[in-house]
KEFITOR-215265 format. One record per residue: z, y, x of N, C-alpha, C in turn; residue in three letters; residue number from 1; chain. Coordinates in steps of 0.1 Angstrom, whole numbers. Each point is the difference from the previous one (the first is absolute). Layout:
N
PT/Z/Y/X/Z/Y/X/Z/Y/X/ALA/NUM/A;
...
END
This chain:
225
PT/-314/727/47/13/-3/4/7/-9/-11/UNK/1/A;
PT/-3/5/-14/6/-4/-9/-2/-15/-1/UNK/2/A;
PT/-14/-3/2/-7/-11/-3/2/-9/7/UNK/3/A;
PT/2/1/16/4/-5/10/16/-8/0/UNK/4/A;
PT/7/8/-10/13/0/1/4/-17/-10/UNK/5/A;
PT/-9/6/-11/-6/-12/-14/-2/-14/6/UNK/6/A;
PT/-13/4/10/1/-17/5/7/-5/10/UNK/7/A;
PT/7/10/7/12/-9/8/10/-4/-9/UNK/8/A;
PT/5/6/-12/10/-3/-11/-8/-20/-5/UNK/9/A;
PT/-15/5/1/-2/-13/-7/0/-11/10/UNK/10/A;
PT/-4/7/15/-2/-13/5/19/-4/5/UNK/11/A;
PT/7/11/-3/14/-8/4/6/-14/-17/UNK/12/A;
PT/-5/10/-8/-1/-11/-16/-3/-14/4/UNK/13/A;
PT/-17/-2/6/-3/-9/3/7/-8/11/UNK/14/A;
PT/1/4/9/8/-6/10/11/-6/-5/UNK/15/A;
PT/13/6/-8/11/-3/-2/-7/-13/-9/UNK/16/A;
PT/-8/-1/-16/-4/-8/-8/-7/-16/14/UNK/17/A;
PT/-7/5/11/-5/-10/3/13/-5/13/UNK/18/A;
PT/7/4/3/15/-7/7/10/-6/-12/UNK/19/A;
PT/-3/9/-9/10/-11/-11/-8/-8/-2/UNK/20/A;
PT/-14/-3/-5/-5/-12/-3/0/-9/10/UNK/21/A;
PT/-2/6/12/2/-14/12/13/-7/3/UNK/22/A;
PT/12/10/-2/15/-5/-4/2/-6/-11/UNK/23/A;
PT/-7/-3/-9/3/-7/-11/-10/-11/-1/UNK/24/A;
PT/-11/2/6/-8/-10/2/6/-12/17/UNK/25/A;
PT/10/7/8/4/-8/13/14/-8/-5/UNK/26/A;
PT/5/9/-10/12/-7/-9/-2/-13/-10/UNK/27/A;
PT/-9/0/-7/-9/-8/-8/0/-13/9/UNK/28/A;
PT/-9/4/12/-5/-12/13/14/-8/7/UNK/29/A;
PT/12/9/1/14/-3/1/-2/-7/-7/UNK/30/A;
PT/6/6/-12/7/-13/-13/-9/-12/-3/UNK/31/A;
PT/-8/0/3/-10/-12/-2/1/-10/12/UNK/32/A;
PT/3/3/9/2/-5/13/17/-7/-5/UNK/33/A;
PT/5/7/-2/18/-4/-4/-4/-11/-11/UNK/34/A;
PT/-7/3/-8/1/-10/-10/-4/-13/6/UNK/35/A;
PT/-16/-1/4/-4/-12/9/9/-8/2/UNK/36/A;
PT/9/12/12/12/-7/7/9/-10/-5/UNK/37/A;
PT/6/8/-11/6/-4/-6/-3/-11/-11/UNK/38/A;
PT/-11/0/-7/-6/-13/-3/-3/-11/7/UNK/39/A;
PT/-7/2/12/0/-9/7/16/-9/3/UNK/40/A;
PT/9/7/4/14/-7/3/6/-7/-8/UNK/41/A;
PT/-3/8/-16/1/-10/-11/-2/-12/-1/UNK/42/A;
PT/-15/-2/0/-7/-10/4/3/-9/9/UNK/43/A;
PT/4/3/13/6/-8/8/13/-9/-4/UNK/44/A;
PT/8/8/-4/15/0/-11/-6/-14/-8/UNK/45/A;
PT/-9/5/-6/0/-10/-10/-9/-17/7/UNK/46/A;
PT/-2/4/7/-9/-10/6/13/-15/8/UNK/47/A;
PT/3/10/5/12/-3/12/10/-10/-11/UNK/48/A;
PT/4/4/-6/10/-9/-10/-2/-5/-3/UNK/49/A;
PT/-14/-1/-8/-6/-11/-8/-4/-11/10/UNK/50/A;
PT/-5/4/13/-3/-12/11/8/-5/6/UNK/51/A;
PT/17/6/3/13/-8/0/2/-12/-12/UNK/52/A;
PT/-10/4/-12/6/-16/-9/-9/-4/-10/UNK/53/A;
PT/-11/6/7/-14/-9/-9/1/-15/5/UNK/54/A;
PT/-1/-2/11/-1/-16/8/6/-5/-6/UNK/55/A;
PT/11/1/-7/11/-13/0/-2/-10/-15/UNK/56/A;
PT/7/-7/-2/-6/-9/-7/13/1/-14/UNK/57/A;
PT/-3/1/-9/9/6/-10/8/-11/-9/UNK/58/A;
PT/-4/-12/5/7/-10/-2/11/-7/6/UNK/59/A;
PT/-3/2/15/12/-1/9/5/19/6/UNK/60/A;
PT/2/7/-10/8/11/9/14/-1/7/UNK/61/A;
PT/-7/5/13/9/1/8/15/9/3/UNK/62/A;
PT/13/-4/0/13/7/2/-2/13/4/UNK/63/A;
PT/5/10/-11/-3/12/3/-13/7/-6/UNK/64/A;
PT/-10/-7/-7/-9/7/-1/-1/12/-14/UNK/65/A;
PT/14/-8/-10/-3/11/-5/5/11/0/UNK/66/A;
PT/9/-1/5/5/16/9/-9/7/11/UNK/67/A;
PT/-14/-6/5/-6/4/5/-10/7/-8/UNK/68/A;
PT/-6/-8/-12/-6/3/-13/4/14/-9/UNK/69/A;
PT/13/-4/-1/7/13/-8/-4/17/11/UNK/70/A;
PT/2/-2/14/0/14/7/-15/2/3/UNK/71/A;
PT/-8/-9/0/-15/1/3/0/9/-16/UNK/72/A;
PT/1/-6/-11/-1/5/-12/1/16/-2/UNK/73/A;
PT/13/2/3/5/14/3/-8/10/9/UNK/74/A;
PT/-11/-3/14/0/2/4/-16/6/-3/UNK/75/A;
PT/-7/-6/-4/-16/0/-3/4/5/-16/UNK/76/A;
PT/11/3/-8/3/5/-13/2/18/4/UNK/77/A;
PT/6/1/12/4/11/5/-16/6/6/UNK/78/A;
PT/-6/-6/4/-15/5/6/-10/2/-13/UNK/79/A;
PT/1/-5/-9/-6/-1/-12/3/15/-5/UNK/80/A;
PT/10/3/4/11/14/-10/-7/10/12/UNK/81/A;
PT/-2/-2/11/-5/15/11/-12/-2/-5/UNK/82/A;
PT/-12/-11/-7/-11/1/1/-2/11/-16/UNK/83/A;
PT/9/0/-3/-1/6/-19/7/11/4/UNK/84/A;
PT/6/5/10/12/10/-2/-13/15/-2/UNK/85/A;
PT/11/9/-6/-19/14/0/-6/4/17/UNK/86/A;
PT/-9/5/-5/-5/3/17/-9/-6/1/UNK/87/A;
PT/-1/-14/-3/-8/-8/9/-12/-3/-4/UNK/88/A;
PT/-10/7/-3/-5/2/-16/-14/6/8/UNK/89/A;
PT/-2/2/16/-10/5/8/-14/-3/-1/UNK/90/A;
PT/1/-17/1/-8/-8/-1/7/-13/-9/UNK/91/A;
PT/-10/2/-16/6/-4/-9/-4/-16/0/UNK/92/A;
PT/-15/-1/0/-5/-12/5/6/-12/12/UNK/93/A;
PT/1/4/7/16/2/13/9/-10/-6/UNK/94/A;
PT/9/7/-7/10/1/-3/0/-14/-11/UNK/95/A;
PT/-6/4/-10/-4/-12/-11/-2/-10/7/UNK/96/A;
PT/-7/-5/10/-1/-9/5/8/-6/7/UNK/97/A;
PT/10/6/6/12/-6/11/10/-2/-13/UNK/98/A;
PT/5/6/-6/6/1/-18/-6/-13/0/UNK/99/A;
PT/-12/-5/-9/-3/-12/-1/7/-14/11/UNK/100/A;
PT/-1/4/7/-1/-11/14/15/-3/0/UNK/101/A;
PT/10/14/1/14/-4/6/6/-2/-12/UNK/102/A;
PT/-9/1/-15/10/-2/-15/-1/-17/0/UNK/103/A;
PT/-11/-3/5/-2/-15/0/3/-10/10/UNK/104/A;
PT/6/10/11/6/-10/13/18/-2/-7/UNK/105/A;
PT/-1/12/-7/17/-3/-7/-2/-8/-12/UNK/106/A;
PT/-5/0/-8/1/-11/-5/-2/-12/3/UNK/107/A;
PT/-11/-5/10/4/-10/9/14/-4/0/UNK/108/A;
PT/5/7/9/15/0/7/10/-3/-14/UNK/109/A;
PT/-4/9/-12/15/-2/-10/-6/-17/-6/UNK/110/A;
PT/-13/-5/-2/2/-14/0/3/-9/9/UNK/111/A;
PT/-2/5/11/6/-13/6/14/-1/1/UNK/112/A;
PT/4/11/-2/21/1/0/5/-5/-16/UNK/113/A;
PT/-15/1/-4/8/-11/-20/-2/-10/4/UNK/114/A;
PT/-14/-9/8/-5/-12/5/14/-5/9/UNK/115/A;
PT/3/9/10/9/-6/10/18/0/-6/UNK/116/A;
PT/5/8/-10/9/0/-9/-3/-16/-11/UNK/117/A;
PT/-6/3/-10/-5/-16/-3/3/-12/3/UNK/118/A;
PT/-10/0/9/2/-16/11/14/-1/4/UNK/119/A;
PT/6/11/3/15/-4/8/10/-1/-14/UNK/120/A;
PT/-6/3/-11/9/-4/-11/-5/-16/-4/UNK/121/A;
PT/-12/-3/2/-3/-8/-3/6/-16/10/UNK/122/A;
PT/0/5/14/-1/-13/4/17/0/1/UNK/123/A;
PT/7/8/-5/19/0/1/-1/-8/-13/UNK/124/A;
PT/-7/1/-12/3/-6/-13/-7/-20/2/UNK/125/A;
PT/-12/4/10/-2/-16/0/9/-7/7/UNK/126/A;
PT/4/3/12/11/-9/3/10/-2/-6/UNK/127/A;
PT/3/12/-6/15/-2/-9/-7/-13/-12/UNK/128/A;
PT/-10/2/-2/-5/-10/-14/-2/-16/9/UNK/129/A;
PT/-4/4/11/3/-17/9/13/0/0/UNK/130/A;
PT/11/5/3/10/-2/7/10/-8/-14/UNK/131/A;
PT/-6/9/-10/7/0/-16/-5/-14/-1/UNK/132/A;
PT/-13/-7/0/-6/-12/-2/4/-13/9/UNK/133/A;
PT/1/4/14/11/-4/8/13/-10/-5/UNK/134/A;
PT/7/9/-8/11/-2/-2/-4/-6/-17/UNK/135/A;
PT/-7/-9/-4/-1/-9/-15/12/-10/3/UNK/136/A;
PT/2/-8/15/11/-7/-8/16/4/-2/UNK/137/A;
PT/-1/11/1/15/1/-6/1/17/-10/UNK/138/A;
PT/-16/-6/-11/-2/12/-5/12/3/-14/UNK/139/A;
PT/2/10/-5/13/2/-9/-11/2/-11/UNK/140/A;
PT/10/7/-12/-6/-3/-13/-11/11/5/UNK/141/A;
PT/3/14/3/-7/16/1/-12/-3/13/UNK/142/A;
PT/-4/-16/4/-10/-1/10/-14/3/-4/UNK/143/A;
PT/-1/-7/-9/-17/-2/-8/-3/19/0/UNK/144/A;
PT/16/9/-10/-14/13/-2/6/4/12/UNK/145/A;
PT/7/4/6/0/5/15/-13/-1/8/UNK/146/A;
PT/-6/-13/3/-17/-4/3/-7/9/-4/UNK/147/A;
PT/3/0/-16/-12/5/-7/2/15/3/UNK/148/A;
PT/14/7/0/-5/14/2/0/0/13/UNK/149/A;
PT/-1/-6/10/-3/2/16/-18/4/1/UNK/150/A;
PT/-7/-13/-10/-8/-2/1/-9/12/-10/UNK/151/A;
PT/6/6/-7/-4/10/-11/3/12/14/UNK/152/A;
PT/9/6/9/3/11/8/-17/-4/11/UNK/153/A;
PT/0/-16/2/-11/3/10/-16/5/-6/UNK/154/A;
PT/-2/-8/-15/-10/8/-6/0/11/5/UNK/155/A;
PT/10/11/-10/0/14/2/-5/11/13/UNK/156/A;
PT/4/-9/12/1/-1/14/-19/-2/6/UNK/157/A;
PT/-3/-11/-7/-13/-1/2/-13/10/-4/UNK/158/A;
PT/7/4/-12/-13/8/-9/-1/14/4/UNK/159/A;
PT/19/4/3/-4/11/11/-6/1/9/UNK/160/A;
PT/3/-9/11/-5/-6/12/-21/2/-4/UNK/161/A;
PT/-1/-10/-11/-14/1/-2/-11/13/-1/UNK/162/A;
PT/12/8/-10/-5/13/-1/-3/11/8/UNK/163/A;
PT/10/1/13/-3/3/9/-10/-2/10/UNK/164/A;
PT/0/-15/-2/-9/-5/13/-14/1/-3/UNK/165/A;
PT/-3/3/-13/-15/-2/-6/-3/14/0/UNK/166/A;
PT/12/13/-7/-3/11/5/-6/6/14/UNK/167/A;
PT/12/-5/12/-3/5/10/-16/-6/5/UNK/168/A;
PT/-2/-8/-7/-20/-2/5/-5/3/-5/UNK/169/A;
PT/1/11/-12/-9/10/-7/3/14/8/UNK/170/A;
PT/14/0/3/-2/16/8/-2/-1/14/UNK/171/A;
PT/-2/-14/5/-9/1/15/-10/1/-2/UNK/172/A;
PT/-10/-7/-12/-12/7/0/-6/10/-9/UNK/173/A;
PT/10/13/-2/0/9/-3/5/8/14/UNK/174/A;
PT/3/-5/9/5/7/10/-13/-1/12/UNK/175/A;
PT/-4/-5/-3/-18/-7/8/-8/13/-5/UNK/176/A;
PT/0/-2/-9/-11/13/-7/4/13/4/UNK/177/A;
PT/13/7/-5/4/11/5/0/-3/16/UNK/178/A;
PT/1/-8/10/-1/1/15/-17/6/-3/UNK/179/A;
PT/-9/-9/-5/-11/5/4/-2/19/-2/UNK/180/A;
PT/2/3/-11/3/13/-6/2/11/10/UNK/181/A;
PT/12/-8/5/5/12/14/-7/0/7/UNK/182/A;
PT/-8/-5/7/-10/-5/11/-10/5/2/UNK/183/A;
PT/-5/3/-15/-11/9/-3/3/14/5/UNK/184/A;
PT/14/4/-6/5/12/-2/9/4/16/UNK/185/A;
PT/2/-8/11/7/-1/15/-4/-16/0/UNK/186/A;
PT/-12/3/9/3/-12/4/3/-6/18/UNK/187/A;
PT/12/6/2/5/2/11/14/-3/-2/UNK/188/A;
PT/1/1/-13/17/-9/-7/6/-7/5/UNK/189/A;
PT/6/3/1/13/-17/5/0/-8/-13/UNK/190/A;
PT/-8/-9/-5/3/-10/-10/2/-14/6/UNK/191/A;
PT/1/-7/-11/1/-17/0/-13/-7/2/UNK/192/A;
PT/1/-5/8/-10/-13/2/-6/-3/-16/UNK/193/A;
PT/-13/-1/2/-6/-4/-11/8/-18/-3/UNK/194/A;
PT/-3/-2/9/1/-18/3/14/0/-4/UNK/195/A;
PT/12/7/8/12/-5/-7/1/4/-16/UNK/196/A;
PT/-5/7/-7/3/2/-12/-8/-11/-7/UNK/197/A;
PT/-8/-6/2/-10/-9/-3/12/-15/-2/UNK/198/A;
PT/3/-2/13/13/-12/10/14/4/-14/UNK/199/A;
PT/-1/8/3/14/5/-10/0/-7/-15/UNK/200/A;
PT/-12/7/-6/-2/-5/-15/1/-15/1/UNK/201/A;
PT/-11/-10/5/-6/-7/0/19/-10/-1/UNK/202/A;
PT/11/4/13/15/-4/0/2/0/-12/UNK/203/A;
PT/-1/13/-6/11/-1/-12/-3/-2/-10/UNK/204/A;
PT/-13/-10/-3/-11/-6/-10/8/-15/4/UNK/205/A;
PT/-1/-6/14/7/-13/3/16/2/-4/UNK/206/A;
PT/6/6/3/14/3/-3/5/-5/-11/UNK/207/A;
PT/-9/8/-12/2/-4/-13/2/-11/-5/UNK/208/A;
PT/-15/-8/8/-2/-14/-3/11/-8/0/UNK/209/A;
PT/3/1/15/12/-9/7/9/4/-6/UNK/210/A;
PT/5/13/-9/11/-1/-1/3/-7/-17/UNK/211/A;
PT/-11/-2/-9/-4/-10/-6/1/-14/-2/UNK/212/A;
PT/-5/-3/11/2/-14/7/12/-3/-5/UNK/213/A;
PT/7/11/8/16/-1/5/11/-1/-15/UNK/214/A;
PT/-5/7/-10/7/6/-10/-2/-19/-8/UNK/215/A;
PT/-11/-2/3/-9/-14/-9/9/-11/4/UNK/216/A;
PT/1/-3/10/8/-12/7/18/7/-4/UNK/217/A;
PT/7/10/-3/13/6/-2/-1/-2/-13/UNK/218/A;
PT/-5/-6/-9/-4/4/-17/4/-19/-1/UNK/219/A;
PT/-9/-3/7/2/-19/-3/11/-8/4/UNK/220/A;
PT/10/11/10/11/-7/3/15/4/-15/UNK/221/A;
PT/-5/5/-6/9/8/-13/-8/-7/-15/UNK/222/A;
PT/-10/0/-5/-11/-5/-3/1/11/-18/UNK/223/A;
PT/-1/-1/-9/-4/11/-9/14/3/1/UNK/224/A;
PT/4/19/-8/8/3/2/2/8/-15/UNK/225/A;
END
């Protein structure tokens, strides 16, 4: 009787030990499933914004973009922060990898809002530096450095402009690599076209150029300074 009594004591032990392990092993399968989810959407987040303004061309930005730039910014910065928040730590491999992908689709995005900030400082100072050159015949004593510091503001204007523009084609193809990364790791991701990130760089390699060009021909109409 006594003995009898022992292994129903053990087999109720066992029982409770193997329903908590399947409750904490069905909880586990939960949160891993949440996380997915939730990475995955990230992902998307960050995809989605960066393809509202990879296309465009960072030499002629268009009215409004950088207020469209600044909230994309905010918005893949704020997805960046659920991917790091605690918790999410299930599937670490996972995780590091979409981390990689959506740290690099934001930086994308904060150069091209220095590239697309830049150029609109830049091409407000060249015309003012035509408009200033414009006006030689009825120039006063303060004309010559006025030129020159028009022409010294558009420098400044360009090398930011440069900095940016040569950046943001180092972190598109830094953003190529971490795409592949993730792919390995979901490759069921909502990412970016290989090809536009390729189309992207390749723009803002010409951008530079032209905006060179542009700086070259604004330099000879002022001439040393």
């Amino acid at each position: 009787m006594e003995r009898a009594q022992k292994i129903r004591r053990i087999g109720v032990v066992a029982g409770i030990v193997i329903a908590a392990g399947l409750a904490y092993a069905g909880y586990a399968a939960y949160e891993l499933r949440e996380l997915r989810a939730r990475v995955t959407e990230t992902i998307a987040t960050a995809s989605d914004r960066l393809g509202e303004t990879l296309a465009i061309d960072i030499n002629a930005p268009a009215a409004g973009l950088a207020e469209q730039l600044a909230a994309s910014v905010a918005q893949t910065e704020a997805a960046l922060q659920s991917l790091r928040a605690p918790g999410a730590r299930r599937d670490p491999a996972l995780v590091a990898a979409a981390d990689g992908y959506v740290a690099s689709a934001l930086e994308v995005l904060r150069r091209q809002a220095g590239a697309t900030r830049f150029r609109a400082q830049f091409i407000d100072h060249r015309r003012a530096l035509e408009a200033h050159m414009a006006a030689a015949g009825s120039r006063s004593e303060s004309w010559a450095a006025e030129a020159i510091e028009l022409r010294k503001r558009l420098d400044e204007d360009y090398f930011g402009y440069q900095l940016a523009a040569g950046s943001l084609g180092n972190m598109l193809a830094g953003l190529a690599e971490a795409r592949h990364k993730l792919l390995a790791q979901l490759p069921s991701a909502n990412v970016l076209a290989e090809t536009a990130i390729v189309e992207a760089r390749e723009r803002s390699l010409a951008a530079a150029a032209a905006a060179k060009l542009e700086l070259e021909r604004a330099r000879r109409v002022v001439g040393p300074g």
